[in-house]
Backbone as JSON Lines, residues from 0, in Angstrom:
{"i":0,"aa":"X","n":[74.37,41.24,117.36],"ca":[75.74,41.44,117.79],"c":[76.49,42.21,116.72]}
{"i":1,"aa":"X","n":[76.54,43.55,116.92],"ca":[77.72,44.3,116.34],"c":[78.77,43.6,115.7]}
{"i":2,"aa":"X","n":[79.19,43.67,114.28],"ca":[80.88,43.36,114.08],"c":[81.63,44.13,114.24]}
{"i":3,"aa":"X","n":[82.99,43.76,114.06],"ca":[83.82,45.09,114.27],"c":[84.07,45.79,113.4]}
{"i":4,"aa":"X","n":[83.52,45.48,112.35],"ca":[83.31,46.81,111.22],"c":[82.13,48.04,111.67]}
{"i":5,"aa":"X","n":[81.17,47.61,112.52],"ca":[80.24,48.43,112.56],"c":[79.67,49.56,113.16]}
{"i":6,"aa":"X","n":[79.15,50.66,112.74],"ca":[79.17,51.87,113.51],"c":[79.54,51.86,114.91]}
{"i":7,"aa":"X","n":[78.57,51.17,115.56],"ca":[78.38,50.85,117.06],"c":[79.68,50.33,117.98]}
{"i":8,"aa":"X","n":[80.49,49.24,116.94],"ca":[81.54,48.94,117.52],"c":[82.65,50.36,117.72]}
{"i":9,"aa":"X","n":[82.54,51.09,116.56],"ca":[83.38,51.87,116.35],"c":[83.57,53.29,117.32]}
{"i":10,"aa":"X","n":[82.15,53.26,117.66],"ca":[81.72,54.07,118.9],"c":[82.04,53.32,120.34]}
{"i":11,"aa":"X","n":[81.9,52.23,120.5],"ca":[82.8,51.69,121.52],"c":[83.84,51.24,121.74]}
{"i":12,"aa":"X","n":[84.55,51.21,120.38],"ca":[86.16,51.57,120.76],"c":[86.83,52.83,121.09]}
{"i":13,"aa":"X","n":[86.03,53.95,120.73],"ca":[86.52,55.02,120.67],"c":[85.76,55.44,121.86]}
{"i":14,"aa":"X","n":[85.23,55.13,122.57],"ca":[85.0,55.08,124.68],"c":[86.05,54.44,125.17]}
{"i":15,"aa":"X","n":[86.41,53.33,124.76],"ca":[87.1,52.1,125.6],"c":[88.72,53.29,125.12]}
{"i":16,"aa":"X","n":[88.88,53.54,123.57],"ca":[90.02,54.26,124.08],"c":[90.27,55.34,124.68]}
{"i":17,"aa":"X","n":[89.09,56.22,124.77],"ca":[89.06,57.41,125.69],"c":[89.5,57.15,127.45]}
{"i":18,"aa":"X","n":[88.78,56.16,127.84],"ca":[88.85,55.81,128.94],"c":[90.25,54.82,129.48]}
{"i":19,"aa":"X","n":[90.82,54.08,128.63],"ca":[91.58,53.08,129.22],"c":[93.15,53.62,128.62]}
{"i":20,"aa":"X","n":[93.04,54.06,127.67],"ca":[94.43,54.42,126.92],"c":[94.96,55.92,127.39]}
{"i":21,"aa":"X","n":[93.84,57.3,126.92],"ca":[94.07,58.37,127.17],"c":[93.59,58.65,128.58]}
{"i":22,"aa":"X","n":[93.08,58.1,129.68],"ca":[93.04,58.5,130.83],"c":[93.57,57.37,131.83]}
{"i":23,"aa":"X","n":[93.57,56.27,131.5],"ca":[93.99,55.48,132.04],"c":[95.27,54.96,131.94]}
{"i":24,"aa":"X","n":[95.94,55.47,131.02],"ca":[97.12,54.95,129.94],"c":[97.74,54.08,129.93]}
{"i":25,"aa":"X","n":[96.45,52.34,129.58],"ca":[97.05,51.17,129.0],"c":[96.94,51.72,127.94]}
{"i":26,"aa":"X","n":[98.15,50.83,127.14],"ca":[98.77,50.65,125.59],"c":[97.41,50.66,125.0]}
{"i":27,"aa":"X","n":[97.32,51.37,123.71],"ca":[96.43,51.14,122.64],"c":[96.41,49.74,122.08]}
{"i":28,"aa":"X","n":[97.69,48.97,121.9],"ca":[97.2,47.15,121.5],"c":[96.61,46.76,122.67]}
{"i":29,"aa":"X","n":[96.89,47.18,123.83],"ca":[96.17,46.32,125.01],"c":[94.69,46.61,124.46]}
{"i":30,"aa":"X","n":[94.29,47.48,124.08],"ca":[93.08,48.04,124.21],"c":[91.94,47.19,122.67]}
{"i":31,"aa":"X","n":[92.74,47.54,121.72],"ca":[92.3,47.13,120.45],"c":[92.94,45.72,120.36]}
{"i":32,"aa":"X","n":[93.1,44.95,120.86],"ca":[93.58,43.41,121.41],"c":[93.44,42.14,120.11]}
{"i":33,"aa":"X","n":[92.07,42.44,119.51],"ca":[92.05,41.33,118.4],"c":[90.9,40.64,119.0]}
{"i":34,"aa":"X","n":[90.67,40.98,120.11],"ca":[89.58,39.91,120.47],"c":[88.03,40.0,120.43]}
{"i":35,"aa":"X","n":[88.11,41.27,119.82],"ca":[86.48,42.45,119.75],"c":[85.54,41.51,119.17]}
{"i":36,"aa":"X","n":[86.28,40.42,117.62],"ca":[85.1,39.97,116.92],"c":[84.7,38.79,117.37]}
{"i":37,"aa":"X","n":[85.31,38.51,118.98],"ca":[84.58,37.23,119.78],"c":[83.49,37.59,120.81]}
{"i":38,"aa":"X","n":[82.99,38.84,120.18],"ca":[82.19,39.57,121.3],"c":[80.86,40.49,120.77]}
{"i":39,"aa":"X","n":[80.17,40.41,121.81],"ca":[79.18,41.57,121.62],"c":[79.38,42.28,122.44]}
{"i":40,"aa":"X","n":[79.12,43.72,122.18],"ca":[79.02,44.9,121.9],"c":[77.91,45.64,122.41]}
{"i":41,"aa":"X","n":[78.03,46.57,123.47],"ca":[76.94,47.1,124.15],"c":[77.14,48.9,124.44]}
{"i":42,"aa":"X","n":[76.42,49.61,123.29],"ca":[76.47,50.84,123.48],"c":[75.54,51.65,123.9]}
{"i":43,"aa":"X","n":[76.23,52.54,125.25],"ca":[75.06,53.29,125.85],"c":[75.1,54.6,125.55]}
{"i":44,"aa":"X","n":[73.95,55.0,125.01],"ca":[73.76,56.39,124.93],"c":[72.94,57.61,125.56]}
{"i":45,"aa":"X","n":[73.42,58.68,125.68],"ca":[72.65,59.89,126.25],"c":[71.75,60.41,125.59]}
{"i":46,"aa":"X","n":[70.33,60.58,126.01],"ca":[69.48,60.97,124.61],"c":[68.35,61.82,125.62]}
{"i":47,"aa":"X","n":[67.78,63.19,125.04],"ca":[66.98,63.57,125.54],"c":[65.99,63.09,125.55]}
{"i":48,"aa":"X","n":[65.22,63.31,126.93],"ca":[63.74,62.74,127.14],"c":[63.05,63.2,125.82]}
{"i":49,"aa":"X","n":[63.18,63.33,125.07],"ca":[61.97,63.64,123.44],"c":[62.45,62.82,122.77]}
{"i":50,"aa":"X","n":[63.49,61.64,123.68],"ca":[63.77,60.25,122.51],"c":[63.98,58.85,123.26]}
{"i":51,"aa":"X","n":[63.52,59.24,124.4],"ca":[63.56,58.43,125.25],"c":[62.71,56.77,124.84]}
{"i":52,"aa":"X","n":[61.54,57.27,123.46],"ca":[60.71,56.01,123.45],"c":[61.14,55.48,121.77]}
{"i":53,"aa":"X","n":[62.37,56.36,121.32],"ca":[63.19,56.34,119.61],"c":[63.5,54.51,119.57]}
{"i":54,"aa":"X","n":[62.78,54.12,118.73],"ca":[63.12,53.05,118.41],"c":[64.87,52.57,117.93]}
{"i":55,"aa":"X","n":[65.27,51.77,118.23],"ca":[66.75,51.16,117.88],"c":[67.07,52.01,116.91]}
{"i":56,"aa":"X","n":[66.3,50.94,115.42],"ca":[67.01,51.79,114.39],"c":[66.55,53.67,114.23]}
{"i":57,"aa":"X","n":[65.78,53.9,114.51],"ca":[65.96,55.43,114.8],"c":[67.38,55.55,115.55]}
{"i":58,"aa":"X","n":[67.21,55.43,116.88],"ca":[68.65,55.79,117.02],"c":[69.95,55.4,116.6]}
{"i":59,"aa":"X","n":[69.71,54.05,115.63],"ca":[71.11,54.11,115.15],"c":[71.28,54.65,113.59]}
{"i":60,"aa":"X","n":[70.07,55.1,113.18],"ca":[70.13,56.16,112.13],"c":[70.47,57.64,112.74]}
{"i":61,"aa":"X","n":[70.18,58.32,113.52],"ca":[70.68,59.63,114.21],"c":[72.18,59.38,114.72]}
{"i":62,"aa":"X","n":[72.5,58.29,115.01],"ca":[73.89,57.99,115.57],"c":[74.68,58.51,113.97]}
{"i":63,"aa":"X","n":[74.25,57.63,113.11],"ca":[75.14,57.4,111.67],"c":[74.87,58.64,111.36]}
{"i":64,"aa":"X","n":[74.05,60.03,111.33],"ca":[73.93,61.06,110.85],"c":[74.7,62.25,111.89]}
{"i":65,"aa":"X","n":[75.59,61.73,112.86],"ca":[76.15,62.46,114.11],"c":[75.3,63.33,114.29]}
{"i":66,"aa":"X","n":[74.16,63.29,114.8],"ca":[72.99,63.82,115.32],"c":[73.52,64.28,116.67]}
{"i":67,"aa":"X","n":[73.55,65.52,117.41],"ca":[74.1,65.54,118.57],"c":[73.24,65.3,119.75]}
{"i":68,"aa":"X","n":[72.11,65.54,119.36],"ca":[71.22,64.42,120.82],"c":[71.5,63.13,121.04]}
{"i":69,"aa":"X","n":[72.32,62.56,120.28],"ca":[72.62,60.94,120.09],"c":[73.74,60.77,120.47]}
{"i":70,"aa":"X","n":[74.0,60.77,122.06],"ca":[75.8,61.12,122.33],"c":[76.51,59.64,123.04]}
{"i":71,"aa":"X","n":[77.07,58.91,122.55],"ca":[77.2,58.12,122.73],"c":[78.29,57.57,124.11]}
{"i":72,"aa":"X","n":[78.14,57.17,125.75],"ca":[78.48,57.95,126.77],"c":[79.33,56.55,127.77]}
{"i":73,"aa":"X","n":[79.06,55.24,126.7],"ca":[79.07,54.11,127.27],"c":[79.76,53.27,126.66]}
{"i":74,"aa":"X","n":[80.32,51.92,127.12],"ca":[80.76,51.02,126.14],"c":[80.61,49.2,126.95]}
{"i":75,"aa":"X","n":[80.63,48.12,126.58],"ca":[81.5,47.52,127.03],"c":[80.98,46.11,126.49]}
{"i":76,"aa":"X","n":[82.16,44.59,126.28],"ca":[82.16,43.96,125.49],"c":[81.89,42.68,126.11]}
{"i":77,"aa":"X","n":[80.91,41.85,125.42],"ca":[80.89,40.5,126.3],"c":[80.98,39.27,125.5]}
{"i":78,"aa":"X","n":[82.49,38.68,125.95],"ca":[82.97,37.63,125.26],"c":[81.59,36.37,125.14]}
{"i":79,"aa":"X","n":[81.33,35.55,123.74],"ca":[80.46,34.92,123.31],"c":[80.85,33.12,123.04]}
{"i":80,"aa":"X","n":[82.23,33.59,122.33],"ca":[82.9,32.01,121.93],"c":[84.0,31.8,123.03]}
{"i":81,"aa":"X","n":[85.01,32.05,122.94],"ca":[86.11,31.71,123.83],"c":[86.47,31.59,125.11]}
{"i":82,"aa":"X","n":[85.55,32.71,125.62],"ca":[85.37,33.15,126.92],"c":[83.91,32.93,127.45]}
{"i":83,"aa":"X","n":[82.97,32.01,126.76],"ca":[81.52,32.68,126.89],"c":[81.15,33.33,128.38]}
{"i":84,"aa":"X","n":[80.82,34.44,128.51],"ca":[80.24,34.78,129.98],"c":[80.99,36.38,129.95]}
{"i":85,"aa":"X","n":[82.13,36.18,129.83],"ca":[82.7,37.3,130.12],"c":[82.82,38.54,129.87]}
{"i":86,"aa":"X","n":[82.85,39.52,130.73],"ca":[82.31,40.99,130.43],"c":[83.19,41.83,130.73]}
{"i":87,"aa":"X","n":[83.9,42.73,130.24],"ca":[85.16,42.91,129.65],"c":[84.96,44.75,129.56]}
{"i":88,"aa":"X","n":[85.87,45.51,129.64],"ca":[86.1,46.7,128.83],"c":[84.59,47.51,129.06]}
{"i":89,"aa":"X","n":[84.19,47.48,130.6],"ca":[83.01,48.08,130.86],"c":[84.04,49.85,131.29]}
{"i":90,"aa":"X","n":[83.14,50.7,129.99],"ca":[83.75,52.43,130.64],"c":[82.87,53.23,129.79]}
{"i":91,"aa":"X","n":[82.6,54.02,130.83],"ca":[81.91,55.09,130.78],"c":[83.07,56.89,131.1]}
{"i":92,"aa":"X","n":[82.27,57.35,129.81],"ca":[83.12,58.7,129.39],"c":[82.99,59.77,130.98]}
{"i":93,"aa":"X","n":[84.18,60.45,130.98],"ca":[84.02,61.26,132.18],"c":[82.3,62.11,132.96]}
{"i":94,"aa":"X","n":[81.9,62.83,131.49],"ca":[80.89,63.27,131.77],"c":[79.5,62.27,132.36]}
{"i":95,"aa":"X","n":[80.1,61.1,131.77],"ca":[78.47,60.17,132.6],"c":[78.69,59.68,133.9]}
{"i":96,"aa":"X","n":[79.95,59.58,134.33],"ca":[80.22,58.98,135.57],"c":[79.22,59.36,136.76]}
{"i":97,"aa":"X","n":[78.94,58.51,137.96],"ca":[78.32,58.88,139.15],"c":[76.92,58.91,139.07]}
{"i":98,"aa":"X","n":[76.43,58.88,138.07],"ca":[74.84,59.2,137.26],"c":[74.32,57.41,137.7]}
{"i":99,"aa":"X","n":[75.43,56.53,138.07],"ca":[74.28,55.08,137.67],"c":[74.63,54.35,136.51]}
{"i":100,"aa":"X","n":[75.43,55.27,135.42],"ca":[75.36,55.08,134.11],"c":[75.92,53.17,133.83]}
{"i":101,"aa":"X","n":[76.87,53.12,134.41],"ca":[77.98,51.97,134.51],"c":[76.98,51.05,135.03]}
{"i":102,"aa":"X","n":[75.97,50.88,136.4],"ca":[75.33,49.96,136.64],"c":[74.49,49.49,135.93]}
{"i":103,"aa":"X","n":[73.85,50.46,135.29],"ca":[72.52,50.76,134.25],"c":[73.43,49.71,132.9]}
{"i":104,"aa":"X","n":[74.27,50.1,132.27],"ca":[75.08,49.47,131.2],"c":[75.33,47.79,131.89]}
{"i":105,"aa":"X","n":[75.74,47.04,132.78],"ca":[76.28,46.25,133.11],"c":[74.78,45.11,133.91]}
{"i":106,"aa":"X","n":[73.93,45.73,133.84],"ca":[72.79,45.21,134.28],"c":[71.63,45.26,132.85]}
{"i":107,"aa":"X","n":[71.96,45.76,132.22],"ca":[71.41,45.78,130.5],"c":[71.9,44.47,129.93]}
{"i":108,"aa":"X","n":[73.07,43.9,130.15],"ca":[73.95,42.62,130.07],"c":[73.61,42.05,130.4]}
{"i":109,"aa":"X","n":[73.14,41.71,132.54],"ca":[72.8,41.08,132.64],"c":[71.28,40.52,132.41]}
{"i":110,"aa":"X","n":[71.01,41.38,132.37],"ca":[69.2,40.87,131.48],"c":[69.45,40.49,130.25]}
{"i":111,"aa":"X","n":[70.04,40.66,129.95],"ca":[70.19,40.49,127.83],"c":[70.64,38.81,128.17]}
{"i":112,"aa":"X","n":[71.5,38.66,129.01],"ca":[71.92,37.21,129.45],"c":[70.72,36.39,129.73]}
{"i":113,"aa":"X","n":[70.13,37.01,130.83],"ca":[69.18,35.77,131.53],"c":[68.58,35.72,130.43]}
{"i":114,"aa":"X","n":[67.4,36.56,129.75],"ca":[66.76,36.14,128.54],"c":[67.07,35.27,127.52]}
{"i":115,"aa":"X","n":[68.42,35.09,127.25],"ca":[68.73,34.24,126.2],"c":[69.59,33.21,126.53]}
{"i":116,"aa":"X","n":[69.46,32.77,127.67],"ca":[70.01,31.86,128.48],"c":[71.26,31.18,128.12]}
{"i":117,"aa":"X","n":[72.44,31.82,127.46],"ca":[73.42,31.13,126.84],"c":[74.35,29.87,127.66]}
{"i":118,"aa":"X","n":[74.97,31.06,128.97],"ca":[75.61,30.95,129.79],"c":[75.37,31.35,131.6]}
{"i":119,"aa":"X","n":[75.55,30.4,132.1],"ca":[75.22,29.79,133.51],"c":[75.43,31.15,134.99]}
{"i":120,"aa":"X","n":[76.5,31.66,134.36],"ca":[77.32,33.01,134.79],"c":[78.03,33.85,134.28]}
{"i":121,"aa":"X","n":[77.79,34.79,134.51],"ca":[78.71,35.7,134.01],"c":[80.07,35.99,134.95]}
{"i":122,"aa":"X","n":[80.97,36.42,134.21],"ca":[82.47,36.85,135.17],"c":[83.4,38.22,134.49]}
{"i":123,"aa":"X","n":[84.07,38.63,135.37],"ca":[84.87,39.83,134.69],"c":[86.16,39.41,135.4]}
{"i":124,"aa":"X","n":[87.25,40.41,135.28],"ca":[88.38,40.75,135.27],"c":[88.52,42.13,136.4]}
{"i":125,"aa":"X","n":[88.35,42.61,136.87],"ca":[87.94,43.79,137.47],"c":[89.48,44.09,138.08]}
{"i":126,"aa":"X","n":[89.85,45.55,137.99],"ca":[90.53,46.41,138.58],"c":[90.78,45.88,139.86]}
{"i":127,"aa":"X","n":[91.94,45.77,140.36],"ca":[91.81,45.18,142.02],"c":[91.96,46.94,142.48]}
{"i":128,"aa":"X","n":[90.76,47.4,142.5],"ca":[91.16,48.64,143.18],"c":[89.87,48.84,144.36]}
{"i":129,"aa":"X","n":[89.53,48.85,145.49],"ca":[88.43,48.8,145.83],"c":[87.42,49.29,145.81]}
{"i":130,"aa":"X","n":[87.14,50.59,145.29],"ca":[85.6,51.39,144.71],"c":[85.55,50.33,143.68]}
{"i":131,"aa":"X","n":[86.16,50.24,142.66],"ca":[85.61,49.06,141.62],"c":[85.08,48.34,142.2]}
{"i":132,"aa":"X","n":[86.04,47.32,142.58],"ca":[85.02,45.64,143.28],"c":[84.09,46.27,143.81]}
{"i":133,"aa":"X","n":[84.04,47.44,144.69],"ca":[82.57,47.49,145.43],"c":[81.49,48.02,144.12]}
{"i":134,"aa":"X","n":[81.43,48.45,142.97],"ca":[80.86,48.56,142.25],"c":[80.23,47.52,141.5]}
{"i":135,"aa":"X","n":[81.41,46.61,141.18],"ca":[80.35,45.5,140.94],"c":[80.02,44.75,141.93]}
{"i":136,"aa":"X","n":[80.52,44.5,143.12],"ca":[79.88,43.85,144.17],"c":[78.06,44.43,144.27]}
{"i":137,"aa":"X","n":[78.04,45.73,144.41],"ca":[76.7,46.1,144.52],"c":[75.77,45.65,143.17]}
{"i":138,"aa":"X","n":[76.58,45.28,142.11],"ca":[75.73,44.67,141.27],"c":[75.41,43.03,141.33]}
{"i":139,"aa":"X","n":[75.69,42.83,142.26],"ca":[75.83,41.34,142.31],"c":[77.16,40.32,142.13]}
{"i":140,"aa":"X","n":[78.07,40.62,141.55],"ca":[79.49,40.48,141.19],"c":[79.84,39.81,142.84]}
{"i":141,"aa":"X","n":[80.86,38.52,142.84],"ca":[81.74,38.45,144.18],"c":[82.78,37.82,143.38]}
{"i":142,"aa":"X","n":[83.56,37.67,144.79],"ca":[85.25,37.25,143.96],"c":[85.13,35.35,144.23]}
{"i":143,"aa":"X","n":[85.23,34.9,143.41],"ca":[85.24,33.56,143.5],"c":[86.34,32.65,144.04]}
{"i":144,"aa":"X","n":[87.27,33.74,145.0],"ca":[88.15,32.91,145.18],"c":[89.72,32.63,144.88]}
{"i":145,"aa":"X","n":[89.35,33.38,143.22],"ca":[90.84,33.03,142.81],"c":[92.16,33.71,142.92]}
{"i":146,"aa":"X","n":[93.41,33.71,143.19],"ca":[94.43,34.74,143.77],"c":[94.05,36.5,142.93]}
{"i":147,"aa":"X","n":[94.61,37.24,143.32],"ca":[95.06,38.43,142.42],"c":[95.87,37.98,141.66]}
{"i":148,"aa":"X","n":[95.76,38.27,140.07],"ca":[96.75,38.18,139.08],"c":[96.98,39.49,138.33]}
{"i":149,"aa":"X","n":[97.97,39.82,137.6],"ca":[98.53,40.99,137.03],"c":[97.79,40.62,135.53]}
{"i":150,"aa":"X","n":[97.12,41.86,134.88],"ca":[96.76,41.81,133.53],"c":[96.75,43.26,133.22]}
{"i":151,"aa":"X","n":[97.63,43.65,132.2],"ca":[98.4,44.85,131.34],"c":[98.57,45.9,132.37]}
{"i":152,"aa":"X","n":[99.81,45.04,132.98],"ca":[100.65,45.67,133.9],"c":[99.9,46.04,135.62]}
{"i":153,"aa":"X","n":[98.48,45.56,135.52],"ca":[97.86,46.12,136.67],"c":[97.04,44.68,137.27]}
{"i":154,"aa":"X","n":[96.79,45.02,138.76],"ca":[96.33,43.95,140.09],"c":[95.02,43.96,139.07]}
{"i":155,"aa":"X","n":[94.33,42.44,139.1],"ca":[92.91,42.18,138.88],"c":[92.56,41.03,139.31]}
{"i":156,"aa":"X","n":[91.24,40.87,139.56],"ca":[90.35,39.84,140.3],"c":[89.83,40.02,139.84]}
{"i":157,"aa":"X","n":[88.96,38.13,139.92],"ca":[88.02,37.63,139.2],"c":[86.85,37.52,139.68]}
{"i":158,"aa":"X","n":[86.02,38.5,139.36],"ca":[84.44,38.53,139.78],"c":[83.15,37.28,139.04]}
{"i":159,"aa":"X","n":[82.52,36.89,140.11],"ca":[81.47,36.46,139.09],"c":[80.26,36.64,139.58]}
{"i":160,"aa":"X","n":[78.93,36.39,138.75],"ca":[77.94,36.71,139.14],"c":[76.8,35.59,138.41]}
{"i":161,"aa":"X","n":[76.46,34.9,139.35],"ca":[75.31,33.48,139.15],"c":[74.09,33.87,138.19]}
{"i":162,"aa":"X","n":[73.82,33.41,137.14],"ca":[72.73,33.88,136.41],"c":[71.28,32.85,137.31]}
């Protein structure tokens, strides 16, 4: 698990603010919140097929050397202590969109989950916008029920998904 000192985090804040602040335009504290170091940290990257079989630390040595085959295209954070389950600040940069990229990232989670069996389910926060929910719906995600509530200024529902 990434800290928030660490390369990796630093590359997924700087997705999460590409995506949520400068295109989306919640507040930068909404975004950088305080709550990063109750979380792990999941960064996806674009890498040509001639690195497709690059071990971790290979690629997070080419990452630290801004290697440009090493483009970093993904982000998103899954609460551990406070929240355990929860999966948070899933965004992908304009150029990866439509590719899969987001399912591929959010199903990397959920395997990383079942394997280490922490927590029973996972849940998010999701956009009440409907391509979203149907996005994670197709990942397995449903709404459990609970009203629409407002979080940084916008409609969201609570998805979950049964491990």
């Amino acid at each position: 698990s990434p800290s928030v000192d660490s390369l990796i985090f630093k590359h997924c804040l700087a997705i999460r603010v590409k995506v949520f602040v400068d295109e989306q335009k919640f507040t930068y504290e909404s975004e950088d919140d305080g709550l990063d170091v109750d979380c792990h940290h999941f960064l996806l990257l674009s890498l040509p097929s001639s690195l497709s079989s690059a071990s971790s630390s290979e690629l997070l040595e080419r990452l630290e050397k801004e290697d440009e085959a090493v483009k970093p295209i993904g982000a998103l954070r899954q609460f551990v202590k406070k929240k355990p389950g929860k999966v948070a600040r899933v965004a992908i940069l304009p150029e990866g969109r439509g590719k899969g990229l987001g399912g591929l990232l959010v199903s990397k989670v959920v395997e990383w989950e079942r394997e280490n069996g922490k927590v029973k389910e996972l849940f998010l926060h999701s956009q009440y916008i409907p391509k979203t929910i149907r996005f994670y719906e197709r990942l397995g995600f449903k709404s459990d029920g609970s009203p629409i509530f407002m979080e940084d200024g916008m409609e969201h529902i609570k998805l979950v998904l049964p491990l």
